[in-house]
C-alpha positions in Angstrom: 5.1 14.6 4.2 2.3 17.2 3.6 1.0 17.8 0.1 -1.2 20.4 -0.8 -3.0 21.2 -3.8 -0.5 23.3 -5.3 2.4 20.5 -5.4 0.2 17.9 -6.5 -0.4 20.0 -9.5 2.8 20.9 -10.2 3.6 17.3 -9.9 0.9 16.6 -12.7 2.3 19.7 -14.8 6.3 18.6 -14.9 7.6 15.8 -17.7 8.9 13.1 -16.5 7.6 14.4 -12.6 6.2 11.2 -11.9 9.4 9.2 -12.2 12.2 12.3 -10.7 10.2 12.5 -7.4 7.9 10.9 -5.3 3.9 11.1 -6.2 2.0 11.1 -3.1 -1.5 12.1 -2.1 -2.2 15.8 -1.1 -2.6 14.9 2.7 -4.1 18.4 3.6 -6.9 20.7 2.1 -7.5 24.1 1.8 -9.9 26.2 4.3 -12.0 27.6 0.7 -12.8 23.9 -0.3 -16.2 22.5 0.8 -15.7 19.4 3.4 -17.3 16.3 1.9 -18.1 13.9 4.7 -16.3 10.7 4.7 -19.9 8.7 5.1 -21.3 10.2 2.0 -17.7 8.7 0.1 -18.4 5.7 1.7 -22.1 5.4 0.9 -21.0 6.1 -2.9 -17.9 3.5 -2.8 -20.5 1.0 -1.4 -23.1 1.4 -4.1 -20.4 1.1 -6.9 -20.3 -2.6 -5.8 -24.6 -3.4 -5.7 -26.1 -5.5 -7.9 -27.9 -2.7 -9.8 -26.5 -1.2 -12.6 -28.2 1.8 -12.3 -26.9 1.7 -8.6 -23.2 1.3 -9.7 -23.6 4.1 -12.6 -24.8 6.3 -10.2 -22.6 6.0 -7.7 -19.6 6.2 -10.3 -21.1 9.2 -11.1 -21.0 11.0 -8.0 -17.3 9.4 -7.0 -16.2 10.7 -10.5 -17.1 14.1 -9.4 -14.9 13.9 -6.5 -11.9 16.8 -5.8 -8.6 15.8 -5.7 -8.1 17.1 -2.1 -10.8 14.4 -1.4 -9.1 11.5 -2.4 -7.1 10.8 0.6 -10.7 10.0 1.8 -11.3 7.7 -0.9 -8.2 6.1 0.3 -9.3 5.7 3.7 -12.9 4.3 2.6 -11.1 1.7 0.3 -8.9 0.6 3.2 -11.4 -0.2 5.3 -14.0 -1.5 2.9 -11.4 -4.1 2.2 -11.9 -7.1 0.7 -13.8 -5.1 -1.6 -16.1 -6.3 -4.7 -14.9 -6.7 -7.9 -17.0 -4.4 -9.6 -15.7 -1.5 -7.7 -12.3 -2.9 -7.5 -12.9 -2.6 -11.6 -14.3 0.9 -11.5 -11.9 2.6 -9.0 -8.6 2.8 -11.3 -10.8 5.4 -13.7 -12.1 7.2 -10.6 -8.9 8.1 -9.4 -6.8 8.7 -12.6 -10.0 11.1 -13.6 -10.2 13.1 -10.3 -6.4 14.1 -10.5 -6.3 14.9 -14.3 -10.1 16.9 -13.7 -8.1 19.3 -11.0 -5.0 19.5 -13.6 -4.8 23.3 -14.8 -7.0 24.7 -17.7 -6.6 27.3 -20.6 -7.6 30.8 -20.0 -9.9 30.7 -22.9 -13.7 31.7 -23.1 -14.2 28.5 -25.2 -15.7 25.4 -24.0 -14.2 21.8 -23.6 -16.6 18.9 -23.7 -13.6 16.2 -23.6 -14.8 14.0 -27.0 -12.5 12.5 -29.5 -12.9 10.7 -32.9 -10.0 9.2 -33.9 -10.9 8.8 -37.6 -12.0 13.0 -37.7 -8.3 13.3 -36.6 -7.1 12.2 -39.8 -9.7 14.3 -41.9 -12.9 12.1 -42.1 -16.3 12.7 -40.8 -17.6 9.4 -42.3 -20.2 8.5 -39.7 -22.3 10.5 -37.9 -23.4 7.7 -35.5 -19.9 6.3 -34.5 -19.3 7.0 -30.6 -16.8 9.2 -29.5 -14.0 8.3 -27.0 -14.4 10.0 -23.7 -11.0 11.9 -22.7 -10.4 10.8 -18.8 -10.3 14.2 -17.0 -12.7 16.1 -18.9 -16.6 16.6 -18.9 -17.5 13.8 -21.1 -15.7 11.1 -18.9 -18.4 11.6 -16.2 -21.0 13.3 -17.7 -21.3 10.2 -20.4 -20.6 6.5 -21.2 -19.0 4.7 -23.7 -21.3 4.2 -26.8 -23.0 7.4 -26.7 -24.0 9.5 -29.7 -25.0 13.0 -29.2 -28.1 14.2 -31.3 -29.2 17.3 -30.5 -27.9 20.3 -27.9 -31.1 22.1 -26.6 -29.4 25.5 -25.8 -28.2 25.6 -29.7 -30.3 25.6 -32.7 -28.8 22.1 -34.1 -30.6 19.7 -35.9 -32.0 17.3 -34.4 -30.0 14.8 -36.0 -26.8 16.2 -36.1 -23.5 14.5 -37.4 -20.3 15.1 -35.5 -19.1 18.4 -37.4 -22.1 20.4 -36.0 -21.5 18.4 -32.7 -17.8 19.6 -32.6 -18.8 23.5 -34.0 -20.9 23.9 -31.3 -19.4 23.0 -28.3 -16.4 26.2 -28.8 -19.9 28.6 -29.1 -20.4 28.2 -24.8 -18.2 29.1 -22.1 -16.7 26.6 -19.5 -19.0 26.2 -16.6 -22.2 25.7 -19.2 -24.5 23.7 -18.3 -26.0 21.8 -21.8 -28.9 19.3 -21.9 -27.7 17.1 -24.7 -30.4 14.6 -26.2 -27.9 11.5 -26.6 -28.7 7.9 -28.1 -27.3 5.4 -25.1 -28.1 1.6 -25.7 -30.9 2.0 -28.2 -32.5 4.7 -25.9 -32.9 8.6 -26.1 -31.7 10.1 -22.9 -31.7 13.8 -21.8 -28.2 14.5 -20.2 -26.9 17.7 -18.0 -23.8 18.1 -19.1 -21.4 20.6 -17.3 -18.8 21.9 -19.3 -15.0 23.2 -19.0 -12.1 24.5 -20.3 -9.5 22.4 -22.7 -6.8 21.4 -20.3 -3.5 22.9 -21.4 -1.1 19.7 -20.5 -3.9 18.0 -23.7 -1.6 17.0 -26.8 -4.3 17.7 -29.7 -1.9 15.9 -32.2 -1.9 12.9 -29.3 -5.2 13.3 -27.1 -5.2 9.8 -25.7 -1.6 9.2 -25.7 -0.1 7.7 -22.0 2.0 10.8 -21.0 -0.7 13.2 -20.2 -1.8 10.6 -17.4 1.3 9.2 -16.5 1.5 11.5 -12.8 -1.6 10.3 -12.2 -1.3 6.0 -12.6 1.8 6.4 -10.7 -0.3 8.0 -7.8 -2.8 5.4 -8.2 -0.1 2.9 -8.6 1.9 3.9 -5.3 -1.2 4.7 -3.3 -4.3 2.7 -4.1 -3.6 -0.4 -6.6 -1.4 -1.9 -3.0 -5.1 -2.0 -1.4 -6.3 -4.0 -4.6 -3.9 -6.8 -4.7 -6.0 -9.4 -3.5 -9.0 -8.7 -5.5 -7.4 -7.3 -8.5 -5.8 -11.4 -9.0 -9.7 -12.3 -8.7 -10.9 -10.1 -11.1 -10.4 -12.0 -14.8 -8.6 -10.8 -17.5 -10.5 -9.9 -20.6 
């Protein structure tokens, strides 16, 4: 059966889609989407397995920005990179379930989305200014940052340059989607500058429920049906935590 764009994301859109129909990978693309050649994927998927971390991150990186009219690629890479390593066997699940909820629809808003969550400023308190954010799968932050980051200072805004999280979170409605900010962020005891692209909030996002399973569920049953089957053997190597 041929999918294109379109039905995968009305598949994503529909309650309860994923379990009323079949999900399957969009099998086609359309003519206005840039061709990625199936060596550079392959080239990425390989360097998610190296030895270097800096290696893996960046290859994560680049995966992460993938469309979803691209995966069926993936697919094929993973097939025939089989028996594959377990560090990219760990790292694909998050590749996949990002590139399908990154291509889900978006609000027509002139507000930008950066895709960061405090579960603790959901319920009214701002106590720390230094506790990381979670990184909502499917938005900027997901593959723009890592886990245990702490944003300090936006160079295109006049913040200070220790900000907490409520200037963090004023700021970030002030651009458009498609910004580009250079964020000055505190990863592993290290300042870092990071290019960080921005977008608009996706509309199927449940702000009372923003990391709640339903938003993704279209998306683990695709991985489910179409990748975790190439996994099976390394998946029981991998140990649980």
């Amino acid at each position: 059966m041929r999918i294109h764009r379109a039905s995968l994301m009305l598949l994503l859109l529909l309650p309860g889609a994923a379990g009323a129909a079949q999900a399957t990978l969009p099998t086609t693309a359309p003519a206005v989407l840039r061709p990625l050649p199936a060596e550079q994927i392959r080239q990425w998927f390989t360097r998610l397995g190296d030895t270097s971390p800096e290696a893996r991150e960046a290859a994560r990186f680049e995966l992460l920005g993938l469309k979803a009219e691209e995966l069926p690629m993936l697919r094929a890479v993973v097939a025939a990179s089989r028996p594959i390593r377990p560090a990219q066997a760990t790292e694909l699940h998050d590749i996949v379930v990002h590139i399908l909820l990154a291509g889900t629809p978006r609000a027509e808003t002139p507000q930008a989305f950066l895709g960061l969550f405090w579960p603790d400023a959901q319920r009214g308190r701002l106590e720390d200014a230094d506790t990381p954010a979670l990184r909502l799968i499917g938005c900027p932050a997901f593959r723009f940052l890592q886990d245990g980051d702490v944003i300090k200072a936006i160079a295109e805004k006049n913040t200070p340059a220790d900000m907490g999280r409520e200037e963090l979170m004023a700021a970030i409605p002030s651009f458009k989607p498609g910004d580009v900010l250079h964020l000055t962020v505190l990863r592993h005891g290290q300042i870092k500058q990071i290019a960080v692209q921005l977008d608009a909030r996706p509309i199927d996002l449940d702000a009372s429920d923003p990391t709640g399973p339903a938003r993704q569920a279209p998306a683990e049953k695709i991985w489910t049906d179409e990748f975790l089957p190439l996994l099976a053997e390394e998946m029981t190597a991998i140990p649980a935590d």
